[in-house]
C-alpha positions in Angstrom: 36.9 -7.1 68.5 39.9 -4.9 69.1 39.5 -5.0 73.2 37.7 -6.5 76.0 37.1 -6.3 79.5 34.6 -6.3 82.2 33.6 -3.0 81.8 32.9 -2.8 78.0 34.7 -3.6 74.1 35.8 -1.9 71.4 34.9 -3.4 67.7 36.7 -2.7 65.1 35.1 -2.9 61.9 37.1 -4.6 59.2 36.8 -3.9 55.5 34.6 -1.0 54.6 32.9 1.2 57.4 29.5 1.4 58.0 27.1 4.4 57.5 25.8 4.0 60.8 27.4 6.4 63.5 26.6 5.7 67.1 25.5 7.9 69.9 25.4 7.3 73.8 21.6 6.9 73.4 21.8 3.9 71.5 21.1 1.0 73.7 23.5 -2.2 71.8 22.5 -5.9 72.3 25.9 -7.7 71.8 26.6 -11.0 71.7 30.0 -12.5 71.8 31.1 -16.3 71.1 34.2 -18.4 71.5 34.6 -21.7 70.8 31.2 -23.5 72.3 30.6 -20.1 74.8 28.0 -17.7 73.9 27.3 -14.4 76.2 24.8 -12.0 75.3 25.1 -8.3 77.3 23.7 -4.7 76.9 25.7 -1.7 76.7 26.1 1.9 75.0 28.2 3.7 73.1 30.6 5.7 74.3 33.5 6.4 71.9 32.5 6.4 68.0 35.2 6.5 65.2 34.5 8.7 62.5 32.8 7.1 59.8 32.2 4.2 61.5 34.9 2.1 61.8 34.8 1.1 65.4 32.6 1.6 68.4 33.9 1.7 72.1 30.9 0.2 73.9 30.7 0.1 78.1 28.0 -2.8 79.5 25.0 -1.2 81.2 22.8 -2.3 83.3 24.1 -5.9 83.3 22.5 -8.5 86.4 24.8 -10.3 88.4 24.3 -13.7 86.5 25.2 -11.4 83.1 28.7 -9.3 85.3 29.7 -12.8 85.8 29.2 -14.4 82.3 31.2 -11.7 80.5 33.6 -12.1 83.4 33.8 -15.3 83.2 34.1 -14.8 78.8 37.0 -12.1 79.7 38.9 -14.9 81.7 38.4 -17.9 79.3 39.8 -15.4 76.5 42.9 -14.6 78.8 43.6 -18.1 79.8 43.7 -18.3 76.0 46.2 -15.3 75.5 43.7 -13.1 73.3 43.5 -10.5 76.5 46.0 -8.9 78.7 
């Protein structure tokens, strides 16, 4: 993970890229852990890098209980120093 907010993550894919390319059709289940928290969202893709070696995904569709998880998740990795 390169970047994350509230609004979405870029991933960064270390090592060799994949095959797979992404388009703004493909609906992505994420899931993101960090020490003992887990969140699960939804998004698409919005920005791919050529041959695969990152994705830029925004969260779709996420319920309140899911906008405040990942906020929550954004927060606990500030407090940490991993986000600005």
């Amino acid at each position: 993970m390169s970047r994350i907010d509230e609004e979405g993550v870029f991933l960064f894919r270390e090592g060799r890229p994949a095959v797979r390319e992404f388009s703004r059709k493909d609906r992505l289940a994420l899931k993101f852990v960090f020490r003992d928290r887990k969140v699960q969202v939804s998004g698409v893709a919005i920005r791919d890098m050529r041959g695969g070696r990152g994705v830029g995904v925004q969260f779709k569709e996420l319920e309140a209980d899911s906008f405040k998880e990942i906020g929550d998740f954004v927060e606990l990795l500030r407090g940490e120093g991993y986000v600005a």
